[in-house]
C-alpha positions as CSV (number, residue, x, y, z in Angstrom):
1,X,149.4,-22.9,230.4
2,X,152.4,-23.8,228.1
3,X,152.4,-27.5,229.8
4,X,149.0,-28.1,228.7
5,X,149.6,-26.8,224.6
6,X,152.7,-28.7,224.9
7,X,150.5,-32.0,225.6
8,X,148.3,-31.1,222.9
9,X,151.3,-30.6,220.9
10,X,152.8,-33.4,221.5
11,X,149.6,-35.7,221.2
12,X,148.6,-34.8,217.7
13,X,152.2,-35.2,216.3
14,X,151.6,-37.6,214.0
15,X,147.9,-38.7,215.0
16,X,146.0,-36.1,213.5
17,X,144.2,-37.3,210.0
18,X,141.8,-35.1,209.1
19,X,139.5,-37.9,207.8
20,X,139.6,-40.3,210.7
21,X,138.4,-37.5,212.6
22,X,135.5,-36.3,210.6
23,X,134.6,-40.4,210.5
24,X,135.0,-40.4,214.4
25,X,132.6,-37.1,214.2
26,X,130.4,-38.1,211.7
27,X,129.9,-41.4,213.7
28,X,129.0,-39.6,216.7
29,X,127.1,-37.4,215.5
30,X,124.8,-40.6,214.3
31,X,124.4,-41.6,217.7
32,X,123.7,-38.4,219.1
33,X,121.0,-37.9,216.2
34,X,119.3,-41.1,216.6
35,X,119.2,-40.7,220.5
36,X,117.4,-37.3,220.4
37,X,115.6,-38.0,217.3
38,X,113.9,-41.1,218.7
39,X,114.3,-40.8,222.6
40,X,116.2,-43.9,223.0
41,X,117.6,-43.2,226.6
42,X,114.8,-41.3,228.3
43,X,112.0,-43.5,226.7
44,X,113.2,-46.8,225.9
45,X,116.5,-47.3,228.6
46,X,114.6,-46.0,231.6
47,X,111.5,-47.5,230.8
48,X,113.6,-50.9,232.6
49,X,114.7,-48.9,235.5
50,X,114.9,-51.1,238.4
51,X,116.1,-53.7,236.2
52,X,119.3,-56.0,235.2
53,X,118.2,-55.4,231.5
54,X,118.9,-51.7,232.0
55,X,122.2,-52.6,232.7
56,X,122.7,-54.5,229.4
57,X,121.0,-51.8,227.8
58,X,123.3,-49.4,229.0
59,X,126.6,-51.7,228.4
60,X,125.5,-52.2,224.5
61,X,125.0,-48.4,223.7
62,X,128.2,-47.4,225.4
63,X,129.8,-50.2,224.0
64,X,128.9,-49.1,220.6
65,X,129.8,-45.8,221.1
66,X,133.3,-46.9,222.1
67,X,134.3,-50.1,220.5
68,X,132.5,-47.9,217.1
69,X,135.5,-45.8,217.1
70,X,137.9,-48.0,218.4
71,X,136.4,-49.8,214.7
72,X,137.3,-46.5,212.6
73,X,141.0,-46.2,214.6
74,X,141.4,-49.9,213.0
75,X,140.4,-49.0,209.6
76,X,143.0,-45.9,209.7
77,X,145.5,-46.4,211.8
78,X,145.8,-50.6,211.5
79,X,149.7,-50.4,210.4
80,X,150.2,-48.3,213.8
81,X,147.9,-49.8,216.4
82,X,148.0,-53.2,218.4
83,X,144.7,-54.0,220.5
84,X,146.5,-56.6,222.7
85,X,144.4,-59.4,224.5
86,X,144.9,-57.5,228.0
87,X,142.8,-54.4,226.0
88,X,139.9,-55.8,225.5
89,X,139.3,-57.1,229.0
90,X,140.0,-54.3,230.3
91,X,137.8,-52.4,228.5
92,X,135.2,-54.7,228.6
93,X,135.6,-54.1,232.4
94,X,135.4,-50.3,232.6
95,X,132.3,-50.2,230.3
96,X,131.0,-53.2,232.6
97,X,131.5,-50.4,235.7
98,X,129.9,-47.9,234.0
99,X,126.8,-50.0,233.2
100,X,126.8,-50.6,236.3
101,X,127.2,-47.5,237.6
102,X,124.3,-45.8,235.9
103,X,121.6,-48.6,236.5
104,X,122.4,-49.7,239.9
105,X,120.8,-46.7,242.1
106,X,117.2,-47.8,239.9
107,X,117.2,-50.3,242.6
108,X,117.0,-48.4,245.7
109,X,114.6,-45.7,245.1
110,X,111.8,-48.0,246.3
111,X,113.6,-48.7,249.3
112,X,114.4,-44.9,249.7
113,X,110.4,-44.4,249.3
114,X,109.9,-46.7,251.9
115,X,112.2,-45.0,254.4
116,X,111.7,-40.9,254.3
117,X,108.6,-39.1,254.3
118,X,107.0,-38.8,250.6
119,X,107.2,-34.6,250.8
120,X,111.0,-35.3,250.9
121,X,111.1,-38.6,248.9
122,X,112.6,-36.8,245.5
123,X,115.0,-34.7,247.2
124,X,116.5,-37.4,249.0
125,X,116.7,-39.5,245.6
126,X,118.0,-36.5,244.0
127,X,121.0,-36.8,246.4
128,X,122.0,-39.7,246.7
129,X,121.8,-40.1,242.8
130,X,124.7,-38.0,242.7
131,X,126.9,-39.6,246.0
132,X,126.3,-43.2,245.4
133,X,129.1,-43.3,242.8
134,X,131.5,-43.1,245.6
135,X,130.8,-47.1,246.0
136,X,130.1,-48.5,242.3
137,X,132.8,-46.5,240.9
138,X,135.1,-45.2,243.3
139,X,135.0,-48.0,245.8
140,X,134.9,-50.1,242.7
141,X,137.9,-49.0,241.0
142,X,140.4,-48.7,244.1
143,X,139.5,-52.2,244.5
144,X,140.0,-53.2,240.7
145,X,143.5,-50.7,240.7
146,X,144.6,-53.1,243.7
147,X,144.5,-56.2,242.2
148,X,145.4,-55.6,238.9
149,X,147.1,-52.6,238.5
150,X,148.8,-52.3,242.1
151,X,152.3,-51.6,240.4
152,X,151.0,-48.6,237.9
153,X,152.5,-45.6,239.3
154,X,149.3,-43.1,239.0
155,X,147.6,-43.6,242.2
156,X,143.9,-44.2,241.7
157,X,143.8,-44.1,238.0
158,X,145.3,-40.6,238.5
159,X,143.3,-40.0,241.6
160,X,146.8,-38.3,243.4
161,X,147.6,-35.3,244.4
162,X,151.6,-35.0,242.6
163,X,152.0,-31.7,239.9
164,X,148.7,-30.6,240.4
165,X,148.9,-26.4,238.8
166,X,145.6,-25.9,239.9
167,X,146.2,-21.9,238.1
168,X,146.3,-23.5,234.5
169,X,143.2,-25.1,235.6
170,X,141.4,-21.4,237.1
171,X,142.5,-19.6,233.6
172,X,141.0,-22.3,231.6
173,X,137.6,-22.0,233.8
174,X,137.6,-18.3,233.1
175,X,138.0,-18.8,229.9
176,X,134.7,-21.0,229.7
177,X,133.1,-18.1,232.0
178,X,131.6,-16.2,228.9
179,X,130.9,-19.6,227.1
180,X,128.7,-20.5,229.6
181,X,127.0,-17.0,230.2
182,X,125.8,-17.0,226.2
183,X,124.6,-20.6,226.8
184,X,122.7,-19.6,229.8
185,X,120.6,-17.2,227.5
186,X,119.0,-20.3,225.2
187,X,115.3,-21.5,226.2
188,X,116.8,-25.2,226.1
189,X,119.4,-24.1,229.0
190,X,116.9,-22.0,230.6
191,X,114.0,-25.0,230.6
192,X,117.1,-27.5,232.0
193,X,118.8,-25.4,234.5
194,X,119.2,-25.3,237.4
195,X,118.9,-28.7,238.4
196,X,118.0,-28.0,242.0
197,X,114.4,-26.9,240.6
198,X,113.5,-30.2,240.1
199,X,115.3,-31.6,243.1
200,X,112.0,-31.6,245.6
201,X,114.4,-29.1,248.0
202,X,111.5,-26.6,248.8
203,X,109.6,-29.3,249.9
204,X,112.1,-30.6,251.9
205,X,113.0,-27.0,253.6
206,X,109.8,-26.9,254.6
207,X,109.5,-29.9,255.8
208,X,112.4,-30.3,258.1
209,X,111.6,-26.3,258.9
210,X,115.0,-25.1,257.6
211,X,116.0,-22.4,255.2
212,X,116.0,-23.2,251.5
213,X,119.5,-22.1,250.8
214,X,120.6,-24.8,253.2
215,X,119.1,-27.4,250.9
216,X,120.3,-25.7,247.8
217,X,124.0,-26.0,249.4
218,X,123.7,-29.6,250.2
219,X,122.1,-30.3,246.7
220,X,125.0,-28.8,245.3
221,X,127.4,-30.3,247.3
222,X,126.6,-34.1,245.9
223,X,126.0,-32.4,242.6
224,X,129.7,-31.5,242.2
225,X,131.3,-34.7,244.0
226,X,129.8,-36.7,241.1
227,X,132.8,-35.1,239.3
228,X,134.9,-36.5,240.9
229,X,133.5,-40.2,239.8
230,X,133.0,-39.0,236.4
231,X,136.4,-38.1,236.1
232,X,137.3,-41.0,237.7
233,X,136.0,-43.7,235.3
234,X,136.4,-41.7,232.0
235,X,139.6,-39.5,231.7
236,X,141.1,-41.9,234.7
237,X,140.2,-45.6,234.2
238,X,139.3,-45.2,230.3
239,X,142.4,-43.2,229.7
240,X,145.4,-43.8,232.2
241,X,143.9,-47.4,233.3
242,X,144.2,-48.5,229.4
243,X,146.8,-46.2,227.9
244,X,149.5,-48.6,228.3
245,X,147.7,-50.8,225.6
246,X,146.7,-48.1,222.9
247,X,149.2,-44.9,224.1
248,X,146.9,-42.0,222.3
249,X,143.9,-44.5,220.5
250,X,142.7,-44.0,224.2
251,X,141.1,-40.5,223.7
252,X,138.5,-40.5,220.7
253,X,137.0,-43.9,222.2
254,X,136.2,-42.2,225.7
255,X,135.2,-39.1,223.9
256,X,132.4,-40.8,222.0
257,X,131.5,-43.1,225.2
258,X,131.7,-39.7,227.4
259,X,128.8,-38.2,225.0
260,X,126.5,-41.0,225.5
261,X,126.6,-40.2,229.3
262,X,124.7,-36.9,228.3
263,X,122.0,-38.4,226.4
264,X,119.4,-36.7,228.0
265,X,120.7,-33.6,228.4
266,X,119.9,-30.7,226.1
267,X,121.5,-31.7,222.9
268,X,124.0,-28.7,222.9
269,X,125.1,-30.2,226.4
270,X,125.8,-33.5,224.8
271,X,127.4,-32.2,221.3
272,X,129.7,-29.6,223.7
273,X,130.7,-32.9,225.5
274,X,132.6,-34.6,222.6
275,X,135.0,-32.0,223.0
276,X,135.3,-31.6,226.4
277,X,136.4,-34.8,227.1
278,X,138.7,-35.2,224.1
279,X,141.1,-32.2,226.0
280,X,140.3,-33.2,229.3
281,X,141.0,-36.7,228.1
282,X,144.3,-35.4,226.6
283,X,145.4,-33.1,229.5
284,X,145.0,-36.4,232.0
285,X,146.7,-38.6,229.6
286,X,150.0,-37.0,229.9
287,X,149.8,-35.3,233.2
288,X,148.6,-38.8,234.6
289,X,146.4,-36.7,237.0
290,X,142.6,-36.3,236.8
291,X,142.1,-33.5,239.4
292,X,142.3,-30.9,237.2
293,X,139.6,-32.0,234.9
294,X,137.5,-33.0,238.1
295,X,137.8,-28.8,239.1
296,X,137.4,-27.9,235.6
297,X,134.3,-29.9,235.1
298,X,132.7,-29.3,238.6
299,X,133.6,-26.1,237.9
300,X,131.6,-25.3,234.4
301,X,128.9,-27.2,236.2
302,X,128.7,-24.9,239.2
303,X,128.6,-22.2,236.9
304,X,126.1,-23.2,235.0
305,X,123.8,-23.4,237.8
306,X,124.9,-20.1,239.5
307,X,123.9,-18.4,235.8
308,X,120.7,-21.0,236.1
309,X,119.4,-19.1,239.0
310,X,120.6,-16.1,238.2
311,X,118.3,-15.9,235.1
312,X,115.7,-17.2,236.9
């Protein structure tokens, strides 16, 4: 545990300002506000599902999420910071993955409708929603880490398995345990949670003539490995992949980006998310590891479901 306050030590020696941060808040909080307040993802961004606009879509509200704060780090920190050409490329390209990411499966749910039964149709979406980011980011970015970042010494964008304390990690989650528990008691967790009630899996037990808690465990096995890509892109591509080029601007950037991703969610969700990935962004920039963050965050997740059904 001392390792991971000396990080956040050592990262906000002489980088705190109090008033870029409550600019980078205040910013993010605007987005957040004008998401929920007029339902730009779930009714205006899905509404092209199954389209190559939804991509753009997705690109430009990301990208204003993250290139708006990378705007604010300017105005403060301008004497200090040096966005070099190879920056903005790269960034361009990770938000470009992302986009990608979260539009691309909106063409193959027809094709998944056409090939399993229609009492099992949402369950198998539900699924695969979570496991196809094994190709469009994983596959993806050990592709992209080969060819232009082959000689970084962090693996996969901290995909790698060197100084892993995987006990700093289980205090930390125990620590979240009663965070999670009061959260579980609010009607807007209670209407969200668990997500396996709206996965189709009773239908799909009964269907294929098998016990329910076998679908439950399979839901929630492709549930948690979309950690793993989450991790991946954010606190590993956006944060180890472009360190090198802004050192510590790389956290408040993916903070703001990473709270878009939750638009959607229940707005506590998406507010709690801001913070979140700023420490996990902070923990895998200096530990050059993201497996940590992907068992704290599958973790919280899990937990959240497990107090999901329990309430229920």
């Amino acid at each position: 545990m001392k390792k991971i306050l000396n990080y956040f030590k050592q990262f906000h020696t002489d980088y705190f300002n109090v008033a870029m941060y409550l600019s980078i808040l205040a910013f993010t909080a605007v987005l957040i506000f004008f998401n929920y307040k007029f339902d730009i993802e779930d009714g205006h961004i899905d509404k092209h599902t199954g389209t190559w606009f939804r991509l753009l879509l997705f690109f430009l509200i990301h990208g204003l999420a993250y290139y708006g704060v990378i705007g604010i780090l300017y105005l403060f920190r301008k004497e200090k910071t040096n966005f070099k050409k190879g920056f903005w490329w790269k960034s361009l390209l990770g938000l470009l993955v992302l986009s990608n990411h979260r539009n691309a499966f909106g063409f193959a749910i027809q094709p998944i409708y056409e090939l399993v039964d229609r009492h099992t149709f949402v369950y198998f979406v539900r699924c695969l929603n979570n496991a196809y980011g094994w190709i469009t980011i994983v596959l993806v970015l050990t592709i992209i880490k080969f060819i232009i970042d082959k000689k970084e010494d962090y693996g996969i964008y901290g995909l790698r398995f060197k100084k892993i304390d995987i006990k700093v990690y289980i205090i930390m989650l125990g620590i979240m345990v009663p965070v999670i528990f009061a959260a579980s008691q609010l009607q807007q967790f209670i209407d969200y949670y668990p997500l396996y009630s709206r996965s189709g899996g009773a239908q799909f037990a009964k269907y294929y003539q098998i016990k329910e808690v076998h679908a439950k465990l399979i839901y929630e096995f492709f549930y948690l490995t979309d950690f793993l890509n989450t991790e991946l892109i954010f606190r590993g591509f956006l944060v180890i992949g472009l360190a090198k080029f802004i050192g510590k601007d790389a956290i408040l950037p993916m903070a703001a980006t990473y709270a878009v991703l939750h638009f959607g969610k229940p707005v506590g969700e998406t507010i709690s998310s801001i913070f979140g990935g700023y420490i996990l962004g902070i923990i895998a920039l200096y530990s050059r590891n993201i497996w940590g963050g992907v068992f704290l965050h599958g973790g919280i997740a899990l937990l959240m479901e497990v107090f999901a059904f329990l309430k229920q």
